[in-house]
LUMNUMAR-891238 format. One record per residue (C-alpha): residue number from 0; chain; x negated, y, z. Coordinates in steps of 0.02 Angstrom, whole numbers, always signed. Each point is the difference from the previous one (the first is absolute). Layout:
// LUMNUMAR-891238
resi_chain_px_py_pz
NUM_A_X_Y_Z
...
// end
This chain:
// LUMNUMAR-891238
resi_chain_px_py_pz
0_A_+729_-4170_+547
1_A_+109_+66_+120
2_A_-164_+31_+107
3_A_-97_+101_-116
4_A_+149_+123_-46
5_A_+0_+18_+185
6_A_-184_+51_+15
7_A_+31_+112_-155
8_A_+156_+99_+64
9_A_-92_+26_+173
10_A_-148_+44_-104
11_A_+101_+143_-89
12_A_+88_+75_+148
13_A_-157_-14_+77
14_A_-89_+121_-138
15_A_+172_+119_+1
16_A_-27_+38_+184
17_A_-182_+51_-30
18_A_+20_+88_-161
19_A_+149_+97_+95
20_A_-129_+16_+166
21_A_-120_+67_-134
22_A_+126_+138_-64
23_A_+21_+93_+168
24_A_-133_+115_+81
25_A_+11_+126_+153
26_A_-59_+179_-13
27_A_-53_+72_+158
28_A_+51_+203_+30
29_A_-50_+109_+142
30_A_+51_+163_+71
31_A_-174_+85_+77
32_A_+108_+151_+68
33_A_+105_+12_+166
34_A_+139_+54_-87
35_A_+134_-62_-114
36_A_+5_+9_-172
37_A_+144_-2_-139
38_A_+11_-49_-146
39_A_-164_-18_-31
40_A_-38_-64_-186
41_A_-98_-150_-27
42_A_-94_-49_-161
43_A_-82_-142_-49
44_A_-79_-15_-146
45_A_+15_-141_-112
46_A_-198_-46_+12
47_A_+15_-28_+167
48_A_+141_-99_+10
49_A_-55_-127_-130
50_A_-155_-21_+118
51_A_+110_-22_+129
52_A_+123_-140_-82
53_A_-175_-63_-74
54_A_+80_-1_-165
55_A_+79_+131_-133
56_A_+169_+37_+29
57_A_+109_-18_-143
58_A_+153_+61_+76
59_A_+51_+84_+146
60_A_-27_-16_+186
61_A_+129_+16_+159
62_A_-67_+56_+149
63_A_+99_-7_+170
64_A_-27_+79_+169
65_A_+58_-107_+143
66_A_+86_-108_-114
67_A_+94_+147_-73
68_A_-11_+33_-185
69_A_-75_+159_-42
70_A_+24_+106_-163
71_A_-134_+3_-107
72_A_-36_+106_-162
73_A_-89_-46_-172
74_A_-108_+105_-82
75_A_-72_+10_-130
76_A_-123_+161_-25
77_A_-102_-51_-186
78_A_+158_-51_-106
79_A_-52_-178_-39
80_A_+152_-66_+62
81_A_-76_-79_+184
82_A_+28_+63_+156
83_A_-163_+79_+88
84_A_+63_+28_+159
85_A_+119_-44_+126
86_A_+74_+124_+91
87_A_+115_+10_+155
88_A_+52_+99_+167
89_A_-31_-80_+169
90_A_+47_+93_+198
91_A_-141_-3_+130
92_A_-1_+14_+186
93_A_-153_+81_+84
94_A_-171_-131_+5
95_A_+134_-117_-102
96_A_-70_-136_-88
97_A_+106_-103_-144
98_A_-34_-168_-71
99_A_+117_-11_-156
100_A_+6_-165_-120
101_A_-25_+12_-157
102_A_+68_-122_-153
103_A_+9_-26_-168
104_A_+168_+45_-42
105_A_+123_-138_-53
106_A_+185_-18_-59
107_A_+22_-30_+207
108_A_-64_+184_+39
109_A_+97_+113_+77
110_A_+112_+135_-136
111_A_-15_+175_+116
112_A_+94_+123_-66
113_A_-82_+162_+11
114_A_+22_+196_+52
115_A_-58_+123_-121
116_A_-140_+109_+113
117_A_-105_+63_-137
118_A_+34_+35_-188
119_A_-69_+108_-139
120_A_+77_+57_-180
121_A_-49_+94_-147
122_A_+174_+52_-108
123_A_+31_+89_-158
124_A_+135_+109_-48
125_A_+123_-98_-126
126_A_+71_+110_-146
127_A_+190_-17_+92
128_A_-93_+87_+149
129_A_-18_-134_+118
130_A_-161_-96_+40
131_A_-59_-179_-46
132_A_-83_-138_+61
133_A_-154_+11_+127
134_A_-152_-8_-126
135_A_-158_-118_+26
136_A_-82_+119_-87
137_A_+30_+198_-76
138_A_-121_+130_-49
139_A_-10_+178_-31
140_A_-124_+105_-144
141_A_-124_+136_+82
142_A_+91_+164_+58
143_A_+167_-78_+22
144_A_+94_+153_+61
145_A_+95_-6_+141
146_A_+206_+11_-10
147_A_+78_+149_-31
148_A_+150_+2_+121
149_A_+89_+162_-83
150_A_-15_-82_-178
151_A_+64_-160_+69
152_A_+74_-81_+111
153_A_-78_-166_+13
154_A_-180_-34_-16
155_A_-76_-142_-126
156_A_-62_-116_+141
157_A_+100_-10_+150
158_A_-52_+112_+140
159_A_-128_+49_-121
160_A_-104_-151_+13
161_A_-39_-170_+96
162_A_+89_-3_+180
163_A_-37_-128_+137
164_A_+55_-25_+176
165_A_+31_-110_+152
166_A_+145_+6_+145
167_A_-112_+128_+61
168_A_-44_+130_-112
169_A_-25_+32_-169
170_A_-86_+84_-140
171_A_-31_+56_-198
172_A_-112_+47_-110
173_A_+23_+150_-95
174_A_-74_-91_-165
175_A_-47_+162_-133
176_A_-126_+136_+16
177_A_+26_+17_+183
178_A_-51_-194_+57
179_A_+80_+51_+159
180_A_+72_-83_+124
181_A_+154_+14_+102
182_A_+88_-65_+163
183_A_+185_-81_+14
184_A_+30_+29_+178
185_A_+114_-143_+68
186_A_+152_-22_+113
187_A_+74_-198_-61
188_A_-121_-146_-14
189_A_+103_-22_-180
190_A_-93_-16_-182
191_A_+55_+167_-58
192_A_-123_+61_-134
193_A_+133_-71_-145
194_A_+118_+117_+50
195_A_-79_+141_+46
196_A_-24_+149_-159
197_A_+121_-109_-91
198_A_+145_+129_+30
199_A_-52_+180_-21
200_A_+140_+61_+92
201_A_-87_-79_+150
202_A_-141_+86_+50
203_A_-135_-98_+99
204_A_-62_+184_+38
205_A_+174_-13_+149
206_A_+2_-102_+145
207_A_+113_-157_-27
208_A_+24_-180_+86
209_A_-146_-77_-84
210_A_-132_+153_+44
211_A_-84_+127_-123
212_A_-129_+68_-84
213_A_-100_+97_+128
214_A_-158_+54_-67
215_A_-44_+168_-86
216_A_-182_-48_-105
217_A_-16_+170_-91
218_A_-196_-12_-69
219_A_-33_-108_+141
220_A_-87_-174_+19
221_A_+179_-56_+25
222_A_+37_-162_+94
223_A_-184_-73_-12
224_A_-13_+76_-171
225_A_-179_-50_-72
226_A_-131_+102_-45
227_A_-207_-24_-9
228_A_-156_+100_+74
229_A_-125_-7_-154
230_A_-171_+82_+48
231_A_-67_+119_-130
232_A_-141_+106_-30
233_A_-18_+1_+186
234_A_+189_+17_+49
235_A_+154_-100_+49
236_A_+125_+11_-127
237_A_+184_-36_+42
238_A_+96_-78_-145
239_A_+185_-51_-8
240_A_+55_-155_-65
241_A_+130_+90_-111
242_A_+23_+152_-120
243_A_-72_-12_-207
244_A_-172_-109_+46
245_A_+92_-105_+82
246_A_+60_-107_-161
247_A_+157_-143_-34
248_A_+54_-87_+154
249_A_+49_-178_+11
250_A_+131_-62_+125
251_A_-31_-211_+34
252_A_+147_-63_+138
253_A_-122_-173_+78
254_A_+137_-38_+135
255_A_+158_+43_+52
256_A_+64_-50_+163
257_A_+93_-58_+102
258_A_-168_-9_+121
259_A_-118_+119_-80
260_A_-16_+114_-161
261_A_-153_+31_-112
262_A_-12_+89_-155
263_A_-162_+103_-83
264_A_+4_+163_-80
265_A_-151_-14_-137
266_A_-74_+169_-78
267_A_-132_-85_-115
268_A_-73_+172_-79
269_A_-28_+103_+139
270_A_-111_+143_-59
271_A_-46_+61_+181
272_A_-125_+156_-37
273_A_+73_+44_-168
274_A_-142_-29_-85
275_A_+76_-142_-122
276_A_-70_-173_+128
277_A_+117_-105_+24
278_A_+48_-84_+163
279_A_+135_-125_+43
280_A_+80_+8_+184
281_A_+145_-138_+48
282_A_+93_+17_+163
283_A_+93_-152_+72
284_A_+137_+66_+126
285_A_+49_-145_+131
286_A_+154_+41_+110
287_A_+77_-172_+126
288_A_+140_+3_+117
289_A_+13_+49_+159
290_A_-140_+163_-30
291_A_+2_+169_-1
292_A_-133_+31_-133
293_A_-67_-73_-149
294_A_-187_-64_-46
295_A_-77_+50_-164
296_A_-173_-66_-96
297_A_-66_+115_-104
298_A_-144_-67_-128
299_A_-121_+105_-116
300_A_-104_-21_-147
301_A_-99_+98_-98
302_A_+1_+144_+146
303_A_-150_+89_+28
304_A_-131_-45_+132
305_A_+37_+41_+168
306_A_+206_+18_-25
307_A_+98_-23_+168
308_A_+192_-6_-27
309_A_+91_+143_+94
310_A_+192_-54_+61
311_A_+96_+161_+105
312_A_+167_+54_+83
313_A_+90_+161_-63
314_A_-8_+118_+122
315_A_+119_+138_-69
316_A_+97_+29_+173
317_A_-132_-110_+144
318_A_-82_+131_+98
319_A_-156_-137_+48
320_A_-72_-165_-49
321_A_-52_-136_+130
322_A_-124_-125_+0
323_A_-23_-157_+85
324_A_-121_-140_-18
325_A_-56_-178_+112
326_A_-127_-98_-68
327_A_+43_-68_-169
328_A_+113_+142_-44
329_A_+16_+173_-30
330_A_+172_+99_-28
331_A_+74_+160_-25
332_A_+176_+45_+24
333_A_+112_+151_+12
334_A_+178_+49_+112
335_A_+110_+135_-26
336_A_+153_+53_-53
337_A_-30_-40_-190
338_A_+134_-93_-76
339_A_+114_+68_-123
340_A_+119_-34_+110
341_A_-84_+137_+103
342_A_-25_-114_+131
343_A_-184_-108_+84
344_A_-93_-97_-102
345_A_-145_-93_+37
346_A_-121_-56_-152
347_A_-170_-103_+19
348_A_-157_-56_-84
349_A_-108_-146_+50
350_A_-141_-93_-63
351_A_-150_-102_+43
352_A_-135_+101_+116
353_A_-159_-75_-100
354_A_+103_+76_-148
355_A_+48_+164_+49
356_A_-109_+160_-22
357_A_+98_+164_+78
358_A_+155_+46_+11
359_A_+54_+204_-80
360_A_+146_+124_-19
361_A_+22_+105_-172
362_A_+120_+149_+50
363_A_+45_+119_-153
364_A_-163_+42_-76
365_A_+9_-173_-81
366_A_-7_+0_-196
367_A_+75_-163_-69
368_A_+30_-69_+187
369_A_+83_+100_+131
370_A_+79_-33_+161
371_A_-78_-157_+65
372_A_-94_-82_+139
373_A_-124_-107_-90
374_A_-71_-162_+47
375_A_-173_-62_-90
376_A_-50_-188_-34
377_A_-163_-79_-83
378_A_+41_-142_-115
379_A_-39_-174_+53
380_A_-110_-116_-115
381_A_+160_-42_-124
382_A_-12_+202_-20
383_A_+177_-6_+83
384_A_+63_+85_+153
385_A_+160_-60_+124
386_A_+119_+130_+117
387_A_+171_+2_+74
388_A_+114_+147_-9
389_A_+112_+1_+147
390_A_+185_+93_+28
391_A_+111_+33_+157
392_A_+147_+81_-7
393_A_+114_+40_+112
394_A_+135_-48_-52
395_A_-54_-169_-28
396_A_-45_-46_+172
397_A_-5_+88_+146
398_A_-192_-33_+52
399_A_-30_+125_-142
400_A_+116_+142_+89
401_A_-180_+62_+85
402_A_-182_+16_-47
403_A_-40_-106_+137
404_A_+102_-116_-52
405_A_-92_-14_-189
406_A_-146_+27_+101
407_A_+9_-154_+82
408_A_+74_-112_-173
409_A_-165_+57_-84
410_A_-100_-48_+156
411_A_+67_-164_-6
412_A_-9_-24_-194
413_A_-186_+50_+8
414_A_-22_-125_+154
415_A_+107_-145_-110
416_A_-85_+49_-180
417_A_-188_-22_+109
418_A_+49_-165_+75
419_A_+102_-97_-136
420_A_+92_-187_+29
421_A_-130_-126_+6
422_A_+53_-137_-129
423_A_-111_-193_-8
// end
């Protein structure tokens, strides 16, 4: 008797130590360029991970590097309630390759407590004048005005729409008739976008410890502002996203830090040419720590043939544009002094090569766009279209205190966006 319970218990620990064998996996990543890289975000989808546990995941994984825990982020981008991807930072040396090891996380994984290096937040107005909780979800009726500032003091969404930032840099959305969008320009590595509008007797518009705004837009394509290139009766015709055709906009928050933000502005009754058909446009912004720009996807329907999406800088006080392209990539970017701050300020476009079309300037003459260097895309197969809108101030970091010093960032964004981390 004694025997068999024996055979049984080795039997059991025998199956424990293969079913925990069976729960952990390595990922292979690479670094193809002779340089380092930071904080370079790494995704892995869901999909792929079951395929590489051989199994569906029903809870979450750990994943360590050298036998260090690393941070990893949930999210979930459809609302069902499971996570889609997992989401974390990692360091690279030049040519370095990483083995991780990944596990299916247990009551024994490690509890990291993590920094804050991205966020996003939507707020309304309360009746007592201050401002609520961050919304998962807010929208606005066609030709929403925009505030008012000598019939009040405080507008009805705070800093007049959704807001969202890194330690870097950081940004908002100017969500009314204008659909513009606007840059926070950073000097603390701080989540500051609760506090900032919430006081009207502190003006972002004046330098403090935390940074400023420092961007003019005027009738500009902002901040990578969106607009289309519709061909008709034999011309191009530019077309904001914004103004009465526009229609209601819907503000969905997917994720909210502390690794990466997502959220998607939705216009679903886009009348584009006037002429009463409808098309729906949604933009997903994605800002991560550690960057000094942030990635957008916008997706069509219901445009007419041959649309390319058109994304621009405002170019109110740059005397020239530059462009600069390797391979897989083409970018345009502009230096000068053009802050509000009235001092330099570097701004950039980039997207994929097999993508882009040409890049343009609109000076004056422009109608419902003016002021912009423009940058053209085709939409992929999804009828979607990806760029990154870049920002270096000076008073952020001193690489940005030249134009050969934003120069050579964009050079080596271009150079890290062409060759990204190999993950198997």
């Amino acid at each position: 008797m004694n025997f068999r319970k024996s055979i049984l218990l080795l039997s059991l620990s025998f199956l424990g130590i293969t079913t925990l064998k069976a729960q952990n996996v390595s990922l292979k990543l690479s670094n193809d360029l002779n340089e380092e890289r930071q904080d370079e975000l790494i995704v892995l989808k869901r999909d792929f991970l079951e395929k590489k546990f051989k199994k569906k995941l029903e809870g979450k994984i750990a994943v360590k590097n050298k036998n260090q825990p690393v941070f990893v982020q949930f999210d979930d981008l459809n609302g069902d309630g499971i996570w889609d991807e997992a989401a974390f930072l990692l360091n690279f040396g030049e040519l370095e390759r990483k083995e991780l090891q990944l596990s299916v996380e247990t009551t024994n994984s490690a509890r990291i407590k993590p920094v804050y290096r991205a966020y996003v937040r939507q707020k309304r107005r309360l009746p007592d004048n201050t401002f609520g909780a961050n919304l998962n979800r807010d929208s606005v009726p066609a030709n929403q005005p925009n505030t008012d500032f000598k019939l009040q003091k405080l507008p009805s969404m705070l800093t007049e729409g959704p807001a969202w930032e890194n330690d870097k840099v950081g940004f908002r959305l100017y969500m009314d008739i204008r659909n513009q969008k606007d840059i926070w320009g950073k000097r603390t590595a701080k989540m500051v976008l609760d506090e900032i509008g919430a006081n009207p007797g502190n003006s972002y518009h004046k330098l403090s410890d935390w940074g400023m705004d420092i961007l003019i837009v005027g009738k500009s394509l902002s901040a990578g502002g969106i607009a289309v290139n519709v061909p008709l009766q034999g011309r191009d015709t530019l077309v904001r996203l914004g103004g009465a055709n526009m229609g209601r906009i819907v503000y969905e928050k997917v994720a909210d830090g502390p690794i990466r933000a997502i959220f998607r502005m939705h216009y679903p009754e886009w009348n584009i040419l006037g002429d009463g058909k409808l098309a729906s446009a949604t933009e997903e912004i994605s800002i991560w720590g550690g960057q000094y720009f942030f990635e957008s996807k916008v997706t069509l329907n219901g445009a007419p043939r041959k649309t390319q999406l058109v994304t621009g800088i405002v170019n109110l006080s740059a005397k020239q544009s530059h462009e600069i392209f390797n391979k897989q990539v083409a970018a345009v970017y502009s230096y000068d002094m053009q802050s509000e701050n009235k001092d330099k300020l570097g701004m950039g476009v980039s997207m994929l090569k097999k993508y882009w079309t040409k890049f343009g300037n609109i000076g004056d003459e422009g109608v419902d766009i003016k002021n912009s260097y423009t940058a053209y895309e085709k939409l992929d197969k999804n009828n979607s279209a990806k760029f990154r809108f870049y920002v270096g101030w000076e008073l952020t970091d001193n690489k940005f205190k030249s134009q050969e010093g934003f120069a050579r960032y964009m050079k080596d964004q271009l150079a890290k966006q062409a060759s990204p981390i190999k993950v198997k």
